[in-house]
N, CA, C and O atoms as a GROMACS GRO file, in nm:
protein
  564
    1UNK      N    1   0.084  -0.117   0.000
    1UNK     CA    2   0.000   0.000   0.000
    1UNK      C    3   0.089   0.124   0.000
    1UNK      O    4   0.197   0.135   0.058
    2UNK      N    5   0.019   0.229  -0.084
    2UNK     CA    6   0.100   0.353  -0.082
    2UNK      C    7   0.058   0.453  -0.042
    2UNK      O    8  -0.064   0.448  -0.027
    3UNK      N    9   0.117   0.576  -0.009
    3UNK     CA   10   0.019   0.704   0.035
    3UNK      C   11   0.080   0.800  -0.002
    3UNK      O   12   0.203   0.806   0.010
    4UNK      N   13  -0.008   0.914  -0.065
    4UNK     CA   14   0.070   1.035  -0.133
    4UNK      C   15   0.024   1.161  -0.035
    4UNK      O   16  -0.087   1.216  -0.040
    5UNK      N   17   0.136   1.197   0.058
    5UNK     CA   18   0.097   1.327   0.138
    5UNK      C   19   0.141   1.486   0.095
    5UNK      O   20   0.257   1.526   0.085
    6UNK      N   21   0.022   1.562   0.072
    6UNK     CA   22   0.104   1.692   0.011
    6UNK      C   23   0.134   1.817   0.133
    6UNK      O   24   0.030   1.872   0.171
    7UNK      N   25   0.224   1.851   0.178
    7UNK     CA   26   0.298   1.903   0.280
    7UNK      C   27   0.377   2.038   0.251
    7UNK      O   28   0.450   2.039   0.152
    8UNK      N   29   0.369   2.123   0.312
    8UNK     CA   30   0.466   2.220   0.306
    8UNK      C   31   0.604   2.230   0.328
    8UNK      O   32   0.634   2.142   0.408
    9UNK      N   33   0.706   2.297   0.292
    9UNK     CA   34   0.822   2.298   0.294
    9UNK      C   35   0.868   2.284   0.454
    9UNK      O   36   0.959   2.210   0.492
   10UNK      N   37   0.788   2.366   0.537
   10UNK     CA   38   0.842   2.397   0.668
   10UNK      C   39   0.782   2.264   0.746
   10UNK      O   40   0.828   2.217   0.850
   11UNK      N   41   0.647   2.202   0.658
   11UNK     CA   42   0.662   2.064   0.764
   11UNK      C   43   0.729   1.945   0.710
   11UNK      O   44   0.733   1.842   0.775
   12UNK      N   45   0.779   1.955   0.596
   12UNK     CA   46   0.917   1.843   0.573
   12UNK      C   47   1.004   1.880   0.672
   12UNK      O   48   1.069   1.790   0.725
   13UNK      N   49   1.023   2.019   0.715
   13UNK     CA   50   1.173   2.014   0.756
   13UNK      C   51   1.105   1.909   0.912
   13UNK      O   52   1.156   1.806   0.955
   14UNK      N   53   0.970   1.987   0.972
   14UNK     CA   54   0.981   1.930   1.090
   14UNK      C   55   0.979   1.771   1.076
   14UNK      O   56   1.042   1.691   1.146
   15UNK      N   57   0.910   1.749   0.992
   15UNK     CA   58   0.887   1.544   1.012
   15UNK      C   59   1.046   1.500   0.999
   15UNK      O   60   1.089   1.406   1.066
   16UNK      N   61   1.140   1.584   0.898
   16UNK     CA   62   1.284   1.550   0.908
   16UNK      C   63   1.365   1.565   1.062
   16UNK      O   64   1.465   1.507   1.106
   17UNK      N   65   1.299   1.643   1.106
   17UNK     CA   66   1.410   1.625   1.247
   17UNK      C   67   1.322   1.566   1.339
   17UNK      O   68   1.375   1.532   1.445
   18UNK      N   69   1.178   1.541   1.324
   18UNK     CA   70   1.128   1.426   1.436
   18UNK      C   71   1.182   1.280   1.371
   18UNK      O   72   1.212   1.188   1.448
   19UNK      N   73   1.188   1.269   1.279
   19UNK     CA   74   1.241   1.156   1.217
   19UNK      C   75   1.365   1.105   1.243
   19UNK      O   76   1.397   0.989   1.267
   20UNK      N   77   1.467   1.255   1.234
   20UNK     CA   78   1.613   1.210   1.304
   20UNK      C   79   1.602   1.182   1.458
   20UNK      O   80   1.650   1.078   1.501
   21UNK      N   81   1.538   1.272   1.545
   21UNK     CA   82   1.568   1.227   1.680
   21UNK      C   83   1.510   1.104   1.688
   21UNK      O   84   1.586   1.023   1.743
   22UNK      N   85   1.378   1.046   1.644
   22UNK     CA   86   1.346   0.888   1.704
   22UNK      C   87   1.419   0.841   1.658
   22UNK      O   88   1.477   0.774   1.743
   23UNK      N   89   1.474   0.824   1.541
   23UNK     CA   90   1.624   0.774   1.535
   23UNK      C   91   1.691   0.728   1.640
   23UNK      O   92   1.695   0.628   1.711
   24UNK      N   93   1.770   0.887   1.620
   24UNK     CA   94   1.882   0.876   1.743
   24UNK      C   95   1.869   0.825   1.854
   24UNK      O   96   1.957   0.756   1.906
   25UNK      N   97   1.754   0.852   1.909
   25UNK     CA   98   1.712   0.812   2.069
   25UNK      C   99   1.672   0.623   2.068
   25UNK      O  100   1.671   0.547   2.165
   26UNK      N  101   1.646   0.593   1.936
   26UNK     CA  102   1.624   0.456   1.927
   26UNK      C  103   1.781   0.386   1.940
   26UNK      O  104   1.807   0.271   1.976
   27UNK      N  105   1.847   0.460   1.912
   27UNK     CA  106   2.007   0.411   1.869
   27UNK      C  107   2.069   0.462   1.980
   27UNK      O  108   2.187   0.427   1.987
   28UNK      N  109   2.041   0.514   2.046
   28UNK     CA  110   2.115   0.531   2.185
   28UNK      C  111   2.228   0.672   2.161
   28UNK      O  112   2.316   0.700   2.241
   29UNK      N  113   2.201   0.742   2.042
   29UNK     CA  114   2.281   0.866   2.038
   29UNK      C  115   2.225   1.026   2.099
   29UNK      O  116   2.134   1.102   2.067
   30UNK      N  117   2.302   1.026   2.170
   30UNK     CA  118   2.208   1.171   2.284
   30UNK      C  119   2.238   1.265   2.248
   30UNK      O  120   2.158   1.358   2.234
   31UNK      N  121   2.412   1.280   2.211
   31UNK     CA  122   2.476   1.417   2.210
   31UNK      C  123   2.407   1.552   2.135
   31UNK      O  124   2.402   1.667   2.177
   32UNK      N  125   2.351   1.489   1.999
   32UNK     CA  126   2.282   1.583   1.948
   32UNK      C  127   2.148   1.673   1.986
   32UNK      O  128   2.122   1.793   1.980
   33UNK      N  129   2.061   1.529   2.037
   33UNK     CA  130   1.932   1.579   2.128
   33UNK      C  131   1.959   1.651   2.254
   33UNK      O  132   1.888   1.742   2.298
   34UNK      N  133   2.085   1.596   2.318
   34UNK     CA  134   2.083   1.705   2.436
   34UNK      C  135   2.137   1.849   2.429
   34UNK      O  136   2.106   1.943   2.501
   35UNK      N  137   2.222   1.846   2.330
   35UNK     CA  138   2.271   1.982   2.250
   35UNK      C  139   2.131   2.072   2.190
   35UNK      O  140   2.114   2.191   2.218
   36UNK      N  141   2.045   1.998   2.112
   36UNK     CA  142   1.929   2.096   2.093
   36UNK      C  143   1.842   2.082   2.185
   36UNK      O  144   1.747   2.148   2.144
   37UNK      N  145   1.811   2.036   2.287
   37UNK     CA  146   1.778   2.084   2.442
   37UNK      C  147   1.816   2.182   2.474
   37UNK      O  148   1.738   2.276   2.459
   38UNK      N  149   1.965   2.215   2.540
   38UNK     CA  150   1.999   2.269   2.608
   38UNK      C  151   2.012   2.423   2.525
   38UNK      O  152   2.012   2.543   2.552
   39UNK      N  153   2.018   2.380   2.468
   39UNK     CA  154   2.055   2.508   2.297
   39UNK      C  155   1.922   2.562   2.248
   39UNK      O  156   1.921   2.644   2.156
   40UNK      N  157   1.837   2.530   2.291
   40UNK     CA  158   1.710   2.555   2.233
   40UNK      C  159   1.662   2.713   2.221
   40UNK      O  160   1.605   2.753   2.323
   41UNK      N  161   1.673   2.796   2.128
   41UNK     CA  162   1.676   2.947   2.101
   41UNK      C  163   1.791   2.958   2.096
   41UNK      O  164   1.809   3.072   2.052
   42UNK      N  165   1.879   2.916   2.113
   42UNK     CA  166   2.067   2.975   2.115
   42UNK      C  167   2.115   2.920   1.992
   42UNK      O  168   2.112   2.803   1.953
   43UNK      N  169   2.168   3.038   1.930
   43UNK     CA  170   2.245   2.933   1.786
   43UNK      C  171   2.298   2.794   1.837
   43UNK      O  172   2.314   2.746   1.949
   44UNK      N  173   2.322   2.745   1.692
   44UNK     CA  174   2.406   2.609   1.695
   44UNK      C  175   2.563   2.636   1.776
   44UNK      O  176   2.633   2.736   1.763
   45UNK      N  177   2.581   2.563   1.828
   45UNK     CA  178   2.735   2.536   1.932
   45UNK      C  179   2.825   2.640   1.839
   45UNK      O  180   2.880   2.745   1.874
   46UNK      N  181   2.824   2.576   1.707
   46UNK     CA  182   2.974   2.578   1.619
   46UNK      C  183   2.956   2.769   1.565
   46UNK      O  184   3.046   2.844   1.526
   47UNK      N  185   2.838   2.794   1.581
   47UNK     CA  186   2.823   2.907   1.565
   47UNK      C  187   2.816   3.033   1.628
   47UNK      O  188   2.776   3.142   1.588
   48UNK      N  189   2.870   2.990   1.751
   48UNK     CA  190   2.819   3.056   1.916
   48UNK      C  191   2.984   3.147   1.898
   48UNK      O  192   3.100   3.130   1.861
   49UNK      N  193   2.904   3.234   1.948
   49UNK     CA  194   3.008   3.342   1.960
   49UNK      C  195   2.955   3.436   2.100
   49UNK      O  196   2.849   3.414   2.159
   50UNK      N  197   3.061   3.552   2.139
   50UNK     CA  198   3.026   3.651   2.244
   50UNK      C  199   2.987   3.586   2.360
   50UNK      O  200   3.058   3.500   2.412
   51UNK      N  201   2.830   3.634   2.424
   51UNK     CA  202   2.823   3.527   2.526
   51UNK      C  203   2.802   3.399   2.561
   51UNK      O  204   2.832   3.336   2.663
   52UNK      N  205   2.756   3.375   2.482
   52UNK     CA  206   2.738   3.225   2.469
   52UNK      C  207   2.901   3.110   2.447
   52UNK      O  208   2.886   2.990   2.427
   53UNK      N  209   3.009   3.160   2.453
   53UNK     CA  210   3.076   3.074   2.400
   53UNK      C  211   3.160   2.992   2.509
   53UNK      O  212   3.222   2.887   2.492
   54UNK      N  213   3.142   3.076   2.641
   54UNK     CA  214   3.235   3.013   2.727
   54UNK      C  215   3.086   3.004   2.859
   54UNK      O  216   3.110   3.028   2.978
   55UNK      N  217   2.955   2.972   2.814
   55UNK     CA  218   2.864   2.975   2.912
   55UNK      C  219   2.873   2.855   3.006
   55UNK      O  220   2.773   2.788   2.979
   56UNK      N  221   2.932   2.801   3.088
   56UNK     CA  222   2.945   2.684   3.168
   56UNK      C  223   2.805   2.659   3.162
   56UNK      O  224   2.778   2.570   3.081
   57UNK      N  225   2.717   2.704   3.217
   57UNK     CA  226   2.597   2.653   3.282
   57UNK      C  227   2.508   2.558   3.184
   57UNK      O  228   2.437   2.460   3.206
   58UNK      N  229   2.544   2.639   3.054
   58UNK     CA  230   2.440   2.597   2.911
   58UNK      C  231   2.529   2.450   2.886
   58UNK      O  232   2.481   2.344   2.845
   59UNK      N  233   2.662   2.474   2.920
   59UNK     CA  234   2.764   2.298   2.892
   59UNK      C  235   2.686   2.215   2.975
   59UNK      O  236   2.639   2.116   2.920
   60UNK      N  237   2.665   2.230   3.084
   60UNK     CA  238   2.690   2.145   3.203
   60UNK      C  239   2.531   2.097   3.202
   60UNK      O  240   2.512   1.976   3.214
   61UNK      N  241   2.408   2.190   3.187
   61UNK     CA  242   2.319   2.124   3.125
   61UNK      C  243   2.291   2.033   3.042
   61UNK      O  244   2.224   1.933   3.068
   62UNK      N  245   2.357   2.070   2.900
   62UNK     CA  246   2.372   1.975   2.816
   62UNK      C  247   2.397   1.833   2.873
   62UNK      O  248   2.309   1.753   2.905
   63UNK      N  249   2.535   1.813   2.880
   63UNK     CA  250   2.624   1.756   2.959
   63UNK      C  251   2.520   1.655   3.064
   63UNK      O  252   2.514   1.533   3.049
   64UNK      N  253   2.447   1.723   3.163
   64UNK     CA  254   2.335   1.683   3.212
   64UNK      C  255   2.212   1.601   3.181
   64UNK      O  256   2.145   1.518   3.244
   65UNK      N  257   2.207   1.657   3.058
   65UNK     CA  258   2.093   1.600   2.988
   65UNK      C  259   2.113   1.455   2.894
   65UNK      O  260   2.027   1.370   2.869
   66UNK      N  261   2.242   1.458   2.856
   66UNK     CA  262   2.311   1.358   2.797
   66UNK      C  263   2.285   1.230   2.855
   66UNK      O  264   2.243   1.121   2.817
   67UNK      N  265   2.335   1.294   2.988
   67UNK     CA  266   2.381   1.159   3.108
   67UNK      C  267   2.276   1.108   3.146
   67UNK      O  268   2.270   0.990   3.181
   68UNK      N  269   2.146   1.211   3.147
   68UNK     CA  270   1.988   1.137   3.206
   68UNK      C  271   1.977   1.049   3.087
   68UNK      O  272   1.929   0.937   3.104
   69UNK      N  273   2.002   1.073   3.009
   69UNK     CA  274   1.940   0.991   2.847
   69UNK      C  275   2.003   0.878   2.853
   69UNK      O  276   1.924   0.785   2.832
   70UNK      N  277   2.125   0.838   2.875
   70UNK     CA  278   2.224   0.749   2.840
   70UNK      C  279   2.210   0.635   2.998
   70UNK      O  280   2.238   0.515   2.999
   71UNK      N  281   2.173   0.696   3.085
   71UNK     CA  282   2.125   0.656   3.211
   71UNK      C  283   2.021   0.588   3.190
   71UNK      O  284   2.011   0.470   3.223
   72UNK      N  285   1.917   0.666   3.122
   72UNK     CA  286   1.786   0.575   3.095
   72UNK      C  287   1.807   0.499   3.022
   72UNK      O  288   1.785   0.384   3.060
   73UNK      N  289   1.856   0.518   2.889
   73UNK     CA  290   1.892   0.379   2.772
   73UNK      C  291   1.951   0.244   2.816
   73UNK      O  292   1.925   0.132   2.773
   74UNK      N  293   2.080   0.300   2.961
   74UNK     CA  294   2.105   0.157   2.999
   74UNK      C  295   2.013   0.076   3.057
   74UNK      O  296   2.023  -0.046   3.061
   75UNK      N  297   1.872   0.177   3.132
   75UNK     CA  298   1.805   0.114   3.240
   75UNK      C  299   1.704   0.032   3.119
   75UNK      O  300   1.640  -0.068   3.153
   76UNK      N  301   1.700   0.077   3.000
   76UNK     CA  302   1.605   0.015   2.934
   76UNK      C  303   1.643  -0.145   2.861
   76UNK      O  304   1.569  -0.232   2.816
   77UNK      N  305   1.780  -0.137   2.873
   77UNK     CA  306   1.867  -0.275   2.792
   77UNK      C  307   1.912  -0.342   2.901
   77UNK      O  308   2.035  -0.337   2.909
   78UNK      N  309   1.849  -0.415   3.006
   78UNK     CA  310   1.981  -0.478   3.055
   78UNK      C  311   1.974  -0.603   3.002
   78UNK      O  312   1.875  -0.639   2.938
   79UNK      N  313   2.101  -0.695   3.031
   79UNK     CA  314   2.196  -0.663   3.132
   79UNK      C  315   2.296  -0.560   3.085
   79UNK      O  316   2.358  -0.473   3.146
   80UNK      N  317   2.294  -0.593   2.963
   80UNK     CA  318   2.406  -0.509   2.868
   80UNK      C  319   2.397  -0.331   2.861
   80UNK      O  320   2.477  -0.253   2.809
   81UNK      N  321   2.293  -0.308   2.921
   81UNK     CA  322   2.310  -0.140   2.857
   81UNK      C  323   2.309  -0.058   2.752
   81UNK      O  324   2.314   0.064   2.735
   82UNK      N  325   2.302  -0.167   2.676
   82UNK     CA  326   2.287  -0.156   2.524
   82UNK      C  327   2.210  -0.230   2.432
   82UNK      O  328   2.217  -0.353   2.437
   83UNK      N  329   2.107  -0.154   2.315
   83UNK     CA  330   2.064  -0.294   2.253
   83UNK      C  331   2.159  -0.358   2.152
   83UNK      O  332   2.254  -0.319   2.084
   84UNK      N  333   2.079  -0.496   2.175
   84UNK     CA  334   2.159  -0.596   2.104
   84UNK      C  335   2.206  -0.580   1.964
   84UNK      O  336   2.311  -0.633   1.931
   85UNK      N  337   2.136  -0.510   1.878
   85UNK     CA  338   2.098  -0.507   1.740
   85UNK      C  339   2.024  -0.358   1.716
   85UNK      O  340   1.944  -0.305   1.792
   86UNK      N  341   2.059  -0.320   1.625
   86UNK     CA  342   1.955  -0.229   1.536
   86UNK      C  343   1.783  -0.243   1.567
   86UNK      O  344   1.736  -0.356   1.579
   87UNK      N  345   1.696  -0.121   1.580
   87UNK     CA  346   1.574  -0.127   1.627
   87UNK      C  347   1.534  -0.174   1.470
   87UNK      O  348   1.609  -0.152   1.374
   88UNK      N  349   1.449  -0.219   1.462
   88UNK     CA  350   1.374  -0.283   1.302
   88UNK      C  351   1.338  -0.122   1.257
   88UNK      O  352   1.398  -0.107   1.151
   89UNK      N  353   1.290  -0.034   1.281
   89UNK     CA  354   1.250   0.092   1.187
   89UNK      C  355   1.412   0.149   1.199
   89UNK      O  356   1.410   0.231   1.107
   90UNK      N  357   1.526   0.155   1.245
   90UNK     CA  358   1.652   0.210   1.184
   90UNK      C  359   1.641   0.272   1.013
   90UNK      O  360   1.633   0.390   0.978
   91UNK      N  361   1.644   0.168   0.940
   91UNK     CA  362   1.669   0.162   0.817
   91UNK      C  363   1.564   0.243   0.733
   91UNK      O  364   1.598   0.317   0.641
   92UNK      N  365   1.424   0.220   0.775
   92UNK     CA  366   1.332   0.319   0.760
   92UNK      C  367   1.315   0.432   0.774
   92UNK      O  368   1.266   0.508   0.691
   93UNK      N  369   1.364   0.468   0.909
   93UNK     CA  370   1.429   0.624   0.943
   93UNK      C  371   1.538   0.712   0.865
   93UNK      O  372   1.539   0.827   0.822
   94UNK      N  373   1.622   0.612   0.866
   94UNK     CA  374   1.729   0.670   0.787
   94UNK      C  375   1.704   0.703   0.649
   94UNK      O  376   1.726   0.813   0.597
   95UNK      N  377   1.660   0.606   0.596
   95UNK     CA  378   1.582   0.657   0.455
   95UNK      C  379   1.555   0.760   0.433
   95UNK      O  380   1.610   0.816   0.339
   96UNK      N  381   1.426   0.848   0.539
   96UNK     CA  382   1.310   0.917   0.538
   96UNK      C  383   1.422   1.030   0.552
   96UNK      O  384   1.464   1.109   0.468
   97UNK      N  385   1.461   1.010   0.694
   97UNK     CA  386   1.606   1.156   0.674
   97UNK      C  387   1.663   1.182   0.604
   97UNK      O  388   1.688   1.302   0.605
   98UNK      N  389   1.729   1.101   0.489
   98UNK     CA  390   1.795   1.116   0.360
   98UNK      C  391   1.725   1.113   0.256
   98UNK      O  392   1.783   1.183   0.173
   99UNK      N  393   1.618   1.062   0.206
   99UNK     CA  394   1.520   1.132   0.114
   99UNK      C  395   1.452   1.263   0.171
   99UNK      O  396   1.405   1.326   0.076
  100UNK      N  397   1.433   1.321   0.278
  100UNK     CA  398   1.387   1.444   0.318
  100UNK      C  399   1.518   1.568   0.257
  100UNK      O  400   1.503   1.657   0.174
  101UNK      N  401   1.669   1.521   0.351
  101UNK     CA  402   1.800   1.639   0.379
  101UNK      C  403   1.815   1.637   0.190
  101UNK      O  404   1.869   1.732   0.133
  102UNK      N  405   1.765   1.533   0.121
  102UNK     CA  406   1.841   1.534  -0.043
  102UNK      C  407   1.727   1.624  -0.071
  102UNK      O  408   1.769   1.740  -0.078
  103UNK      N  409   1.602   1.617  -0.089
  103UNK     CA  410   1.526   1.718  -0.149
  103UNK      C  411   1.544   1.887  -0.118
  103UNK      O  412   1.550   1.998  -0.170
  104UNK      N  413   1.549   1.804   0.022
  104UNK     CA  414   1.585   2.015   0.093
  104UNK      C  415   1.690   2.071   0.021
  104UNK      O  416   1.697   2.187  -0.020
  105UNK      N  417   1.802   1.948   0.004
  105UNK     CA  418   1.955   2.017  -0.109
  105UNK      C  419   1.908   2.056  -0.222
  105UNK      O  420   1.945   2.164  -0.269
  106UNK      N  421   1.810   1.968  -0.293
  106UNK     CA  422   1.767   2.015  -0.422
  106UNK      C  423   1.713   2.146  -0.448
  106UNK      O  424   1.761   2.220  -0.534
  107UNK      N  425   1.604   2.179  -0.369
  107UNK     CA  426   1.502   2.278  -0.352
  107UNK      C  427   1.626   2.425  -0.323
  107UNK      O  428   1.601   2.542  -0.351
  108UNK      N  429   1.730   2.383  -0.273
  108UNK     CA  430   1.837   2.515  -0.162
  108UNK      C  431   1.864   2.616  -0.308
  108UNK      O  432   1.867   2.561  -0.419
  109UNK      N  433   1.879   2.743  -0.295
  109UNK     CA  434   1.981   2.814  -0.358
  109UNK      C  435   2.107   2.788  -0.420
  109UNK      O  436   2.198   2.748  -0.347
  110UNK      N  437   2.129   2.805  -0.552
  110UNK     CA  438   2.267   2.756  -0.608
  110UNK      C  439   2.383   2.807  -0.479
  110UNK      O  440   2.494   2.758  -0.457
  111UNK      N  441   2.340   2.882  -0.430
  111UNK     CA  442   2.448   2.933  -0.359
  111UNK      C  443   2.454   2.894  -0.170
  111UNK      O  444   2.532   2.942  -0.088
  112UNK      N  445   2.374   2.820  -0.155
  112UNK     CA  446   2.412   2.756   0.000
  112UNK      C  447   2.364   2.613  -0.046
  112UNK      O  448   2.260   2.568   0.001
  113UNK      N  449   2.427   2.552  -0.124
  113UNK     CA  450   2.393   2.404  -0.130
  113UNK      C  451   2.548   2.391  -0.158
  113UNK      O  452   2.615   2.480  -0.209
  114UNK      N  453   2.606   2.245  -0.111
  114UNK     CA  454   2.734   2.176  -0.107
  114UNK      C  455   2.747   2.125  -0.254
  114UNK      O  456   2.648   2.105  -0.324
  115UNK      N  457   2.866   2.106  -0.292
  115UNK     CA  458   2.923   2.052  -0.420
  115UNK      C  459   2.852   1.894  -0.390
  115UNK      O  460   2.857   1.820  -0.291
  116UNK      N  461   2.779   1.881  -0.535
  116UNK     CA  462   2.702   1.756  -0.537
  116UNK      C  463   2.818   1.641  -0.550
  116UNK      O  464   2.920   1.632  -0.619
  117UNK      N  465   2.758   1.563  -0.459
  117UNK     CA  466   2.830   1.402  -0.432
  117UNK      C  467   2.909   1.459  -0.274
  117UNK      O  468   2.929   1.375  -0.186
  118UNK      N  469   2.937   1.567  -0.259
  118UNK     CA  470   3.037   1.598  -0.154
  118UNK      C  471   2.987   1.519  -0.021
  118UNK      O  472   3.065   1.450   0.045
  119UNK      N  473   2.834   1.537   0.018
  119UNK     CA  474   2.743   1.484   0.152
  119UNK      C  475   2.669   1.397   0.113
  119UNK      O  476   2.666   1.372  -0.008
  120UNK      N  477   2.613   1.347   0.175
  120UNK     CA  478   2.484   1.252   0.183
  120UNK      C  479   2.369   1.351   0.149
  120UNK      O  480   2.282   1.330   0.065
  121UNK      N  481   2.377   1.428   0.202
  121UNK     CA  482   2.286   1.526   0.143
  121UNK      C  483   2.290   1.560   0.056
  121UNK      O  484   2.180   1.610   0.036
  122UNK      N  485   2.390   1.581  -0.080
  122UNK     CA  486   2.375   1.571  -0.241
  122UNK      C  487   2.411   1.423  -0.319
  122UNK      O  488   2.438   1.412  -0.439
  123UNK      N  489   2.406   1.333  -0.235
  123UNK     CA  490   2.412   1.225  -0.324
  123UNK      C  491   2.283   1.188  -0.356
  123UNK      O  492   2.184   1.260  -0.342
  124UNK      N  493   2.285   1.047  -0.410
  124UNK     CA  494   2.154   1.050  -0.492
  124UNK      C  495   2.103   0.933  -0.381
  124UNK      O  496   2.169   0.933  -0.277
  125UNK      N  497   1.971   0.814  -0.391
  125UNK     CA  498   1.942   0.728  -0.281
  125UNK      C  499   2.014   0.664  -0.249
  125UNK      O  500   2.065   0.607  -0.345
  126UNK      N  501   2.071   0.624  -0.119
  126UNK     CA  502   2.129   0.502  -0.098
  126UNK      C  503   2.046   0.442   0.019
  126UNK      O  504   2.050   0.468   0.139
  127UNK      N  505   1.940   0.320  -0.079
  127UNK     CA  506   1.853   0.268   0.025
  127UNK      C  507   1.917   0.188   0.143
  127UNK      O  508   2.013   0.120   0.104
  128UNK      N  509   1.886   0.177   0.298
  128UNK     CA  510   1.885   0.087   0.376
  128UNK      C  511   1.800   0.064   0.470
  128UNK      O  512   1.827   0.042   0.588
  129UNK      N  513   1.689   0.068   0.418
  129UNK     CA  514   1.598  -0.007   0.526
  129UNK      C  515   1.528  -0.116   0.399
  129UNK      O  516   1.558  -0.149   0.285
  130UNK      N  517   1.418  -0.147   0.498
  130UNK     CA  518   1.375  -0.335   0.408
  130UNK      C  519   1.240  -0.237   0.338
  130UNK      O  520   1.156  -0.300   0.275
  131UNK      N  521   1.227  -0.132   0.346
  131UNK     CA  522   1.086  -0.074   0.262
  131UNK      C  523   1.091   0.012   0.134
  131UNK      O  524   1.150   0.119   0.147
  132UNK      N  525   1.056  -0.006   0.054
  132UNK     CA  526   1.083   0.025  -0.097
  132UNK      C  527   1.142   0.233  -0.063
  132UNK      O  528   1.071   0.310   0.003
  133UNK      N  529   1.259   0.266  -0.119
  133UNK     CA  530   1.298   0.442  -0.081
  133UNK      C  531   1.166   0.500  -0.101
  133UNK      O  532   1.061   0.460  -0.151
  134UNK      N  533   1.220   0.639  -0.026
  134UNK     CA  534   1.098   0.738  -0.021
  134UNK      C  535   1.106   0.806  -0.141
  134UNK      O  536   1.218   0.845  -0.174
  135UNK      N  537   1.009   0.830  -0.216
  135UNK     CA  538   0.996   0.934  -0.320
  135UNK      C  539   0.954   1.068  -0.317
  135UNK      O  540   0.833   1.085  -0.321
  136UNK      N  541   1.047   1.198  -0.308
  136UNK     CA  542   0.985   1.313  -0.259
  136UNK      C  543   0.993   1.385  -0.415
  136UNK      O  544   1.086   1.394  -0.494
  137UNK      N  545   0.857   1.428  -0.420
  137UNK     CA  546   0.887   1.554  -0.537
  137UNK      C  547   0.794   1.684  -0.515
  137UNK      O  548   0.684   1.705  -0.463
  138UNK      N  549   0.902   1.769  -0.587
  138UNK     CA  550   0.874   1.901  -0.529
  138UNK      C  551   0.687   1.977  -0.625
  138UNK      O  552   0.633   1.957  -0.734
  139UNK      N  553   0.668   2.026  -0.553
  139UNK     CA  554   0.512   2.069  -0.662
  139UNK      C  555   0.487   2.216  -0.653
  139UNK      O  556   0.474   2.288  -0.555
  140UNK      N  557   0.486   2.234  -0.746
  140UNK     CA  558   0.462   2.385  -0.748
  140UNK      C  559   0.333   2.403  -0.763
  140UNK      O  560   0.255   2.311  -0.790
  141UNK      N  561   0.284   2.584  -0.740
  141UNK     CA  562   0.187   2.552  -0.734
  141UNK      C  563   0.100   2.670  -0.832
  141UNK      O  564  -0.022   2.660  -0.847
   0.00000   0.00000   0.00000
């Protein structure tokens, strides 16, 4: 079965980053989610300048938030602390994030998009999950 959803630009981007964090959080990677926690209204880290650049409190939050996450993930796997294997939607996710970040490249300005092939984000599909790739096309209107 198939389904054709017609969506705006600004809610691709959001289903793309709810898509990356269940991801991540399925896979046991925090750093990023607790970084846009703790960061939340504050530019990106790499972009932080003036006050923000030496803010202990905004680290140590983070930092904080990491450790609750990674705390809970072990409490959720034992004995190991870790899961055994890949969650079954991994591959599905990943897809959806990389057919979402490739269209957004497509759609970008000649002039803030990366030399094609350079990212994952200008290459073309590289399926890995078990469900046929996502097909995004753009519609004008």
């Amino acid at each position: 079965m198939k389904y054709r959803i017609e969506i705006s630009e600004e809610q691709l981007r959001v289903i793309g980053l709810a898509v990356d964090e269940y991801m991540r959080l399925r896979m046991g990677q925090f750093d990023d989610l607790a970084e846009d926690l703790a960061y939340d209204g504050i530019p990106r880290v790499k972009a932080l300048t003036g006050k923000y650049t030496y803010d202990t409190a905004l680290q140590k939050r983070c930092s904080n938030i990491k450790n609750l996450f990674d705390a809970a993930y072990k409490m959720a796997f034992p004995p190991r602390g870790y899961r055994g294997r890949q969650h079954d939607s991994w591959g599905t996710c990943i897809d959806l994030v990389h057919a979402i970040e490739h269209q957004q490249w497509l759609d970008a300005p000649e002039d803030k998009k990366e030399a094609p092939g350079t990212t994952y984000r200008s290459h073309g599909p590289v399926p890995l999950g078990r469900e046929p790739y996502p097909k995004i096309e753009r519609v004008d209107e």
